[in-house]
C-alpha positions in Angstrom: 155.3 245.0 278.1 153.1 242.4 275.7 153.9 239.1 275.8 155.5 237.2 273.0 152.1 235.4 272.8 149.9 238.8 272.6 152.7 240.2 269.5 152.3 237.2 267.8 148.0 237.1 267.8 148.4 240.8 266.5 150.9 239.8 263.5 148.0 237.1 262.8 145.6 239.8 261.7 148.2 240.5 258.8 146.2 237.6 257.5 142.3 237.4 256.9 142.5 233.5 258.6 143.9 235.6 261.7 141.3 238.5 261.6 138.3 235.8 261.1 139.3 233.4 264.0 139.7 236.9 266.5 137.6 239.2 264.8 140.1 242.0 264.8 141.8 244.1 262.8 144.3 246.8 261.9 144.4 250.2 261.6 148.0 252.4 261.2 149.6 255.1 261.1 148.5 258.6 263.2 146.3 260.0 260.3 144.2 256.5 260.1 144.3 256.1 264.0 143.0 259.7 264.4 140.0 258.7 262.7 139.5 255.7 263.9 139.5 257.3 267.4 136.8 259.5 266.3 134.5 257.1 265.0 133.4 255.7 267.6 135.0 252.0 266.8 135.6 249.5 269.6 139.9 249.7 269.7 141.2 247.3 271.4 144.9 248.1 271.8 147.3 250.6 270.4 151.4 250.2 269.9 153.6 253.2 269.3 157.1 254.4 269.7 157.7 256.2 272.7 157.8 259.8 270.8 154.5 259.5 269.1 152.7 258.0 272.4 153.9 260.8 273.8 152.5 262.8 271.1 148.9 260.7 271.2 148.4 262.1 275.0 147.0 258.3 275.8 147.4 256.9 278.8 146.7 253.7 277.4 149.2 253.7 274.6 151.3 250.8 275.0 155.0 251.6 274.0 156.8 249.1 272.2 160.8 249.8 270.2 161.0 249.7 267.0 161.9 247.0 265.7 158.9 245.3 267.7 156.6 247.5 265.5 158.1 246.7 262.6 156.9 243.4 263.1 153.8 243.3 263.8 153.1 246.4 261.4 152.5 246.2 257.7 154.0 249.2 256.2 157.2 249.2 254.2 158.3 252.4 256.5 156.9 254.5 259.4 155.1 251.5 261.7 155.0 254.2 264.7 151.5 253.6 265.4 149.2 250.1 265.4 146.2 249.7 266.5 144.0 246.6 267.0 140.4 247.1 266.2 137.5 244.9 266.7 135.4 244.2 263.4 132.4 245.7 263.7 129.4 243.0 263.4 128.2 242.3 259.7 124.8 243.2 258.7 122.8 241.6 256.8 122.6 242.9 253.1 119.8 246.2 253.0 118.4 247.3 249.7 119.0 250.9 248.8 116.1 253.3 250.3 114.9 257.1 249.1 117.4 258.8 247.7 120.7 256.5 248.0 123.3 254.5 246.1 125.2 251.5 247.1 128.2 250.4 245.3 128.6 246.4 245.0 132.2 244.5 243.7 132.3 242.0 242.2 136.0 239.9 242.2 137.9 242.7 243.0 140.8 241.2 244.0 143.5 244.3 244.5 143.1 245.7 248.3 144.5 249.2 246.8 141.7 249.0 244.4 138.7 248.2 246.6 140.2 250.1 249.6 140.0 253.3 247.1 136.6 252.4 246.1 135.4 252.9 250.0 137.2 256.0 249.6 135.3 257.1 246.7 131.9 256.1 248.3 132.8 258.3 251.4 133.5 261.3 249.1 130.3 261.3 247.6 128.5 260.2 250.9 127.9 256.2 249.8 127.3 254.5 253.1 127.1 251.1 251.4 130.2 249.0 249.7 129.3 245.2 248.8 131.9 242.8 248.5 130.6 240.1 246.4 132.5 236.8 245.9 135.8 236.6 245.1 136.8 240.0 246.2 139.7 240.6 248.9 139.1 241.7 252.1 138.1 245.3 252.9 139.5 245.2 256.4 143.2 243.9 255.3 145.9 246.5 256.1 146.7 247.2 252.3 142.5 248.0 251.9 142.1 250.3 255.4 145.6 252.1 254.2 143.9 253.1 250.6 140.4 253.4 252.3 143.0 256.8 254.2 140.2 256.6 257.5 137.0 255.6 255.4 136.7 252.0 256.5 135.7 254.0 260.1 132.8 255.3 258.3 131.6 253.7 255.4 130.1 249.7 255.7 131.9 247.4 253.7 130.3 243.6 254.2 130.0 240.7 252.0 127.1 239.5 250.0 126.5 236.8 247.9 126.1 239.2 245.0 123.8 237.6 242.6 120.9 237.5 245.0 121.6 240.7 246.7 120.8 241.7 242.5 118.0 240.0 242.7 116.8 241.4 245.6 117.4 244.8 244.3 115.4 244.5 241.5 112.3 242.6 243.3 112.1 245.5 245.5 112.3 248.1 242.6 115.7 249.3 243.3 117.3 249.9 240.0 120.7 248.2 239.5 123.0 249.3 237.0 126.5 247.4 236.6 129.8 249.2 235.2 130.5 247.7 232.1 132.8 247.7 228.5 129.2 247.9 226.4 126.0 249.9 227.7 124.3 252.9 228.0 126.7 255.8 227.9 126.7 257.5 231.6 126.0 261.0 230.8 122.9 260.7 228.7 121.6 257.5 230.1 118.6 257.9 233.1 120.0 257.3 236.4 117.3 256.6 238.9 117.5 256.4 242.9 117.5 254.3 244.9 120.4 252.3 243.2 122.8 249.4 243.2 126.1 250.0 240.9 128.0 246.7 240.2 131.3 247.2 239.6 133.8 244.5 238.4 137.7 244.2 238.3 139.6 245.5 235.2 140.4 242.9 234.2 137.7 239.7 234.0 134.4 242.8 234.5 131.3 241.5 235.8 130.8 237.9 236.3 128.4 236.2 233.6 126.0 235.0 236.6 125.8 239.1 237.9 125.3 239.8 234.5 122.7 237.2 234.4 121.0 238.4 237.7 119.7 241.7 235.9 120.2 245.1 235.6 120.9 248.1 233.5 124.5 248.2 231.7 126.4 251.2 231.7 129.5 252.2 230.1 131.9 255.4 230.3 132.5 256.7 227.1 135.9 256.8 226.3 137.2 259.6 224.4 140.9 258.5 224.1 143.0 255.3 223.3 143.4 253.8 227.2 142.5 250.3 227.1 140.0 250.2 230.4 140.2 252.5 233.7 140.3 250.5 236.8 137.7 249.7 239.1 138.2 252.7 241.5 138.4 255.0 238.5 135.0 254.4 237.7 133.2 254.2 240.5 134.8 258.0 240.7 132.8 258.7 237.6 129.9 256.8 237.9 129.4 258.4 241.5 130.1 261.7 240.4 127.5 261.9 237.7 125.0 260.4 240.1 126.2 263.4 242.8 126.4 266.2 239.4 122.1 264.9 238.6 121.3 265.4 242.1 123.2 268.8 242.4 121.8 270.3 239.4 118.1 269.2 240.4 118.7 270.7 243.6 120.0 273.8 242.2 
């Protein structure tokens, strides 16, 4: 049985002070810990009930009741299953190569939000999220839930954004960033490599992004909604990318 002491260090990861100082974090649930355990990631320790350890086959499954999951689980209902997770090391930022696209944020503050974005990018085989200043933390529990197993996968880091734009564009990489005003997506050239910028719904793209260069590009609207949010149009702006390189390979 943990120790008071070991319970409490893993309901510090809740927070990103917690998962900073131990360099840790959590995945939950058996969908999310399935993947993780085929990833390859470096788990630390997992907590279940005694029915779904059972169910895992682990040997090293450490059972705990249920109320002591409940605390040191996020979810509103069903914290069967927590695992601790070491963070894996942060790379330096990488320019885009040959044929790929990298998806940068820029203040995206909602964890549902940004943990869908890294979602999108896995769909459509983006290996590359940048979070940019401002933006919450892709490893929080509310981020790896909407992430559904893609955090295992896809690298989400932090950059400081303007220069990583910068960058981008010294080495030739085109950079095109999501905005209200632009070239409309489906007539407007959309060269690889590439950098999309993405901002929140709500404040966009920062004016020193903005100021760091790059193409603008807008979704046409055809309706009356007011804006789509940020995970809405990195789905777009992905899937046209995907549609131009299916159709040239068809």
């Amino acid at each position: 049985m943990p120790t008071r002491a070991e319970l409490q260090r893993v309901r510090d990861l809740h927070d990103r002070k917690g998962r900073m100082a131990q360099g840790r974090f959590l995945v939950q649930g058996p969908k999310l810990v399935e993947e993780l355990l085929r990833s390859g990631m470096h788990v630390e320790a997992i907590y279940a009930t005694d029915e779904v350890a059972k169910k895992t086959g682990r040997p090293d499954v450490v059972v705990l009741p249920q109320h002591e999951l409940d605390r040191i689980g996020t979810l509103e209902s069903g914290n069967t299953l927590v695992a601790v997770v070491r963070l894996p090391e942060p790379p330096p930022f990488r320019t885009p190569t040959g044929g790929e696209v990298a998806l940068a944020l820029d203040g995206v503050t909602d964890p549902g939000n940004l943990g869908t974005v890294i979602r999108v990018a896995d769909w459509f085989g983006i290996q590359q999220v940048w979070c940019g200043a401002g933006c919450t933390d892709p490893y929080g529990p509310k981020a790896v839930q909407a992430s559904m197993g893609s955090i295992c996968r896809v690298h989400a880091g932090q950059v400081e954004l303007p220069q990583a734009v910068r960058d981008c564009a010294k080495a030739g990489i085109h950079v095109f960033l999501a905005e209200m005003e632009g070239e409309p997506l489906y007539s407007a050239t959309l060269t690889r490599p590439a950098l999309v910028v993405l901002g929140s719904e709500s404040h966009g793209i920062s004016a020193e992004v903005r100021a760091a260069g790059g193409t603008a590009l807008t979704i046409p609207r055809m309706g009356r909604a007011e804006s789509l949010n940020v995970a809405m149009a990195a789905s777009c702006i992905c899937a046209e990318f995907a549609r131009r390189t299916w159709g040239a390979q068809a």
